[in-house]
N, C-alpha and C positions, 0 to 999 in steps of 0.2 A: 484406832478403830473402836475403841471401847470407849473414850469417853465421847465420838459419833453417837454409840449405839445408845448412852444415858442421857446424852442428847434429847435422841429423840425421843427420851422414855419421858424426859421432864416435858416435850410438848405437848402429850397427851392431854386432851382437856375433857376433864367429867366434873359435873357436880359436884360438890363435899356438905357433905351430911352427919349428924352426930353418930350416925350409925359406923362410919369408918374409926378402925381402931389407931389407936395406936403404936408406934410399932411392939413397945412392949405388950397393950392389952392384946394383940392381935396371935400373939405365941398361942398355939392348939395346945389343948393338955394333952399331956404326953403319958396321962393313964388313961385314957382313951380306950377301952378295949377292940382291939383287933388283932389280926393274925397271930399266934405265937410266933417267938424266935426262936426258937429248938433249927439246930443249926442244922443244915441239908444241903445236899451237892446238886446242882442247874438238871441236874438227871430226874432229880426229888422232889421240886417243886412243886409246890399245889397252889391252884387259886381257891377264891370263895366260890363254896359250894354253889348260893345264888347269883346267876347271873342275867341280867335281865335288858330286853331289848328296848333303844328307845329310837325317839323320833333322830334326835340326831347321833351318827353313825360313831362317831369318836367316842360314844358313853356308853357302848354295846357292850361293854366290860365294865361292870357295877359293882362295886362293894358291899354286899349285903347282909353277909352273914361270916361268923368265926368257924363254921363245919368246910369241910375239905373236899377236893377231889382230885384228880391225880393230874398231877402237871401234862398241858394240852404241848403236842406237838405237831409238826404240817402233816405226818402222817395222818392226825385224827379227825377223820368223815364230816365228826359234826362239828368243828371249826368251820368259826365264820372266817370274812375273806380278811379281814385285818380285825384287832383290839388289842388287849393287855389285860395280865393279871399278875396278881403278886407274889412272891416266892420268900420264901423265911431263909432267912442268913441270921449267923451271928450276931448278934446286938446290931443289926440293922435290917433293910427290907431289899430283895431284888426286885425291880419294876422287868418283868418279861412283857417284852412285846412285838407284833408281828402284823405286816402287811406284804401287798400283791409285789411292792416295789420300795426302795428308799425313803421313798417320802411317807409313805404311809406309815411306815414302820416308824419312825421318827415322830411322827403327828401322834400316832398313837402314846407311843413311850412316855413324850409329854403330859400327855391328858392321866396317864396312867399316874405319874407324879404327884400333879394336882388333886385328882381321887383317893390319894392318901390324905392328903389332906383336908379334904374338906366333901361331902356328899354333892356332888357335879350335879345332882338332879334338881337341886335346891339353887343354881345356879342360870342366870338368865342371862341372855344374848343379845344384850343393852349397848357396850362399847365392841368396840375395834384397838386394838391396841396392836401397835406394828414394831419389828424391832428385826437386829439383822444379828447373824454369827458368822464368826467363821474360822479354819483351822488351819493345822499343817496335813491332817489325815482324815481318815471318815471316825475313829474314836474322838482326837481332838473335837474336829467339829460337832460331834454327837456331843461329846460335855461340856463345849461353849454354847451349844444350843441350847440343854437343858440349865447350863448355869446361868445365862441371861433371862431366862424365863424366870428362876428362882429369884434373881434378884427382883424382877419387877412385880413378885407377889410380895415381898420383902420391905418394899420401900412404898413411900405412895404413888400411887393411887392403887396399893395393894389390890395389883389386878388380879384377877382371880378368871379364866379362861376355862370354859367347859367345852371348845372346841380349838384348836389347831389348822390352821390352813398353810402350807408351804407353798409360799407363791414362786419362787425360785430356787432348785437345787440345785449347783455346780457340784459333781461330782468330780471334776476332774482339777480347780482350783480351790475346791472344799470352801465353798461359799452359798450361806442361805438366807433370803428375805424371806419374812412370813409373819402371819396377822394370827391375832389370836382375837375371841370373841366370847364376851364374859360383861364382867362387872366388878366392883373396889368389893375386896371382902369385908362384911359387914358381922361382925359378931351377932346379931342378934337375927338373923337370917342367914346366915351359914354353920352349920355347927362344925364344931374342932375335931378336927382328925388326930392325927402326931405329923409333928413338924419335920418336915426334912431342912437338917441343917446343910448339907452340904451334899453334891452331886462325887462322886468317885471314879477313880480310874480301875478301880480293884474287881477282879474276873470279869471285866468289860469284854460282850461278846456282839460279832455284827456277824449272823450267820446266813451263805447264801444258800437256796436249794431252788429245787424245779418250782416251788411254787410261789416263790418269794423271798422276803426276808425273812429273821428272826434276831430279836435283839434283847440283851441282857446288860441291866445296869444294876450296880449297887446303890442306893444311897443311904448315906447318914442321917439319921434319926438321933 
C-alpha cells in the first residue's frame, strides 16, 4: 500500500522552478517565533488570539498572533462549524481540531498541520495532489493520513496544500482517498514556520458529541 501510495506521489506532474527548495534548504527555522511550549493539559489549550476568516473554508483558523485565548470547545457559541487551532505541549505542538463529521474533522486537522508550518494564506490553489491512506483503526488511519501528507511536503514536489478534500472515507474498513490543493513550497514565497518532524500517537484523541467531532494530535517539532 505504501509504496502504491509513493507511487502515485512520484506521478504528480508540476513545473520545477529555482524557487523549489531543497530538501535540506526547504527545513523552516525552527526559531521562528510562535506559540510558547509551557506545557498544558487538552483542558488548557489556547489558540492564537487572531483568527481570521477566509475565502476558503479549511484556512478559517489562521495563525496570526503569539497572544492567547482560551482553548475553544463545541460548547462555545461562537465556534464556527469546523477549523483548528493550536495547543502548547511539552517540547512540541497539539494540532486541535474539529468538524460537523469525520471528514471534516480530519480535513481540518491536516490543514491545521500544514499552518504550522508555513502562512496557508501565502499559499495558492495551482496543483491537485492526490494520495490514499489507510489503517487498522480511526487513530491509525488518522496518523497514516497525516503521515502521508507529511511526507509529500517532505520530499518533491514539496507539496504544500492550503486545502484538504476527503474524497472517500471508509469508516468501517478505515480507508481514505483525498486530494489536497496547493502548490511545491517555494522558500522565497512561503515563509518558514517550525517543522514538524514527525506526526504521534501520544494523547491522540478522536472525540464524538451532539455536534460533531473533536480531534487532538500531537506533533513533533
Amino acid at each position: 500500500m505504501e509504496e502504491e501510495v509513493r507511487s502515485e506521489k512520484r506521478r504528480f506532474e508540476t513545473s520545477e522552478s529555482d524557487g523549489i527548495p531543497t530538501n535540506e534548504a526547504k527545513k523552516p527555522n525552527t526559531t521562528n517565533t510562535l506559540p510558547p511550549t509551557n506545557p498544558t493539559s487538552v483542558e488548557e489549550c489556547t489558540p492564537p488570539v487572531e483568527i481570521a476568516d477566509n475565502e476558503n473554508p479549511a484556512l478559517r483558523r489562521a495563525l496570526e498572533s503569539d497572544d492567547q485565548l482560551p482553548h475553544t470547545g463545541p460548547e462555545d457559541p461562537d465556534r464556527l462549524p469546523r477549523g483548528y487551532e493550536y495547543c502548547d505541549h511539552t517540547a512540541d505542538i497539539q494540532v486541535h481540531s474539529w468538524g460537523s463529521n469525520l471528514k471534516e474533522a480530519f480535513e481540518e486537522c491536516c490543514v491545521g498541520m500544514f499552518g504550522y508550518m508555513t502562512d496557508l494564506r501565502t499559499v495558492e490553489s495551482k496543483d491537485t495532489f492526490s494520495l490514499e491512506a489507510e489503517g487498522q483503526d480511526l487513530e491509525s488511519l488518522l496518523f497514516h493520513f497525516l503521515d502521508e501528507w507529511l511526507y509529500a511536503f517532505c520530499v518533491e514536489p514539496f507539496f504544500t496544500p492550503n486545502e484538504i478534500n476527503i474524497l472517500e472515507f471508509d469508516d468501517v474498513n478505515f480507508k481514505i482517498k483525498c486530494e489536497g490543493y496547493g502548490e511545491p513550497f517555494d522558500l522565497q514565497k512561503h515563509p518558514q514556520g517550525t517543522e514538524v518532524k514527525a506526526i504521534t500517537y501520544s494523547a491522540m484523541q478522536i472525540k464524538k458529541h451532539d455536534k460533531g467531532y473533536d480531534i487532538y494530535v500531537i506533533v513533533d517539532i
